[in-house]
N, C-alpha and C positions, 0 to 999 in steps of 0.2 A: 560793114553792114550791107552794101551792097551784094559780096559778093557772100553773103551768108544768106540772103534774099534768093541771087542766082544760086547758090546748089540747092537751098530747102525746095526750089523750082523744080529741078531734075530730081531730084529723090525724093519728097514725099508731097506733096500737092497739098494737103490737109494743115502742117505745119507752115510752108509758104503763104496761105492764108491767112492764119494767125499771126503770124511773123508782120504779113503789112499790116493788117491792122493796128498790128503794134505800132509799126512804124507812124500810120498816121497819127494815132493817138499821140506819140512820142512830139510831132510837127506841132501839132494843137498844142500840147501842156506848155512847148516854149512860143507861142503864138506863131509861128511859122519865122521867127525870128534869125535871120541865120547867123546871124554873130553871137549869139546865143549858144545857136546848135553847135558852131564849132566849138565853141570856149568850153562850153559843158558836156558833152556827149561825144563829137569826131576826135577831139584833142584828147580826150580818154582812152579812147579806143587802142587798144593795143595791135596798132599795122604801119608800114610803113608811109613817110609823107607821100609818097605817090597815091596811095592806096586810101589815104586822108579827101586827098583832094578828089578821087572819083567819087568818094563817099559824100563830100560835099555837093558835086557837081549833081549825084542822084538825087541827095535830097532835097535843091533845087529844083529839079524837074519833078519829083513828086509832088514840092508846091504848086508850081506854075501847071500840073495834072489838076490838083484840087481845089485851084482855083477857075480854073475853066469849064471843072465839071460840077460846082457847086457846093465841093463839100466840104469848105471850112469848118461848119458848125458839127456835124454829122454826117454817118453815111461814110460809104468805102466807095474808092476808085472802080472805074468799071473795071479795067484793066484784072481786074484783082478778081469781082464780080463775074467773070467772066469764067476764072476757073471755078466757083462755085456752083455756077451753071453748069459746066461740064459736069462734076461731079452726081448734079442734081439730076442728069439727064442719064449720067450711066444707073444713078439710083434706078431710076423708072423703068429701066431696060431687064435689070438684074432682077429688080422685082416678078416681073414677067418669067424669068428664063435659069434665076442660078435659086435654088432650094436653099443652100448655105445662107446665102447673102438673104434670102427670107425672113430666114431661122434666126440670123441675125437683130435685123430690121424691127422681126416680133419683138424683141426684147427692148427695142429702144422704142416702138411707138406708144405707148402709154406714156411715155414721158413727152415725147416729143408733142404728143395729144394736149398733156397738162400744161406744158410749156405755151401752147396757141393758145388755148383757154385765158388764160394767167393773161397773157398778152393784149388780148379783145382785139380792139381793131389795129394795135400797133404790131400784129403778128409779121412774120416774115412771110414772103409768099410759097415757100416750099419745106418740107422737110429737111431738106438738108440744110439750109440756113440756120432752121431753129438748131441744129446739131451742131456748127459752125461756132455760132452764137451761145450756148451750153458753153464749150470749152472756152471759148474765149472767158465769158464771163467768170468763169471758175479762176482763170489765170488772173484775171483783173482782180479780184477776191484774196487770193492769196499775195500776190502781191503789195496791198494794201491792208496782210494781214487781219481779214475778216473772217469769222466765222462762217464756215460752208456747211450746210444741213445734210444730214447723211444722205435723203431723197435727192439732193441737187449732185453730191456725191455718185448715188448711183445710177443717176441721169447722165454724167458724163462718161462713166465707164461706156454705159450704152454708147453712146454717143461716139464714144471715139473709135469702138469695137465695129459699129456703122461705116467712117472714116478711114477707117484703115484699112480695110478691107474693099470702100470704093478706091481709094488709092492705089492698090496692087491692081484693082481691075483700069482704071485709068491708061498707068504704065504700061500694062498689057495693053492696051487696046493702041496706044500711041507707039508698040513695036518696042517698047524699052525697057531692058532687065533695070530692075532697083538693086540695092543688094540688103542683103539681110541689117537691119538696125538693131 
């Protein structure tokens, strides 16, 4: 798990996002419990004990992260917050400078508009978040096998179409070939 955290890192920034969130979520539904987390989750995992115990030893220190930054009940790691940010700042840039990523952008803002609306004051404070937050929820949704409304449907298309395309520009900008997915 760890080291599925570290590549989603280096090759798609948008996924690595999602990926901790998962992961915290995953910390929360066993209350942060680790004898839990191994029984049920690392002891599953198909890697070898070496590669068990880093995994443990990660999800250790994501607690001891979540708990020092508050956010047991809710809320993601800054750590994590952090490329989000990134993300959200090359949005702003690209907005300005690349037509594609516009052209893009136009197609996902009316969603991303209804999504802030819908939200009221519990909005997220950027665009790119509510985009972040779109995908996620769609995963959380299928996951728990619930019905997703075609509008939410093609709010994440947008959305990821957004994401993926700040991700190429990211990698670019941090000097590093991705390779084709």
């Amino acid at each position: 798990m760890k080291e599925v955290a570290e590549n989603k890192k280096t090759k798609n920034i948008g996924e690595y996002i999602i990926y901790m969130y998962q992961m915290e979520d995953l910390l929360r539904a066993y209350a942060f419990e680790m004898v839990d987390i191994k029984q049920y989750v690392i002891a599953h995992y198909p890697i070898s004990e070496e590669q068990k115990n880093e995994t443990y030893d990660w999800f250790e220190g994501l607690i001891a992260s979540m708990k020092a930054e508050g956010k047991l009940n809710e809320g993601h790691l800054e750590a994590t917050q952090e490329s989000v940010e990134a993300l959200a700042k090359i949005h702003w840039e690209l907005l300005k400078s690349d037509q594609t990523y516009f052209d893009i952008y136009t197609k996902a803002k009316p969603h991303v508009i209804r999504m802030i609306l819908e939200a009221g004051e519990k909005s997220p404070k950027h665009e790119i978040q509510v985009c972040v937050n779109g995908i996620y929820g769609l995963l959380l949704a299928r996951l728990r096998s619930r019905d997703v409304p075609k509008e939410m449907l093609d709010a994440t298309i947008a959305f990821g179409d957004v994401l993926s395309y700040l991700n190429y520009s990211y990698f670019e900008s941090l000097g590093k070939k991705i390779r084709e997915n």
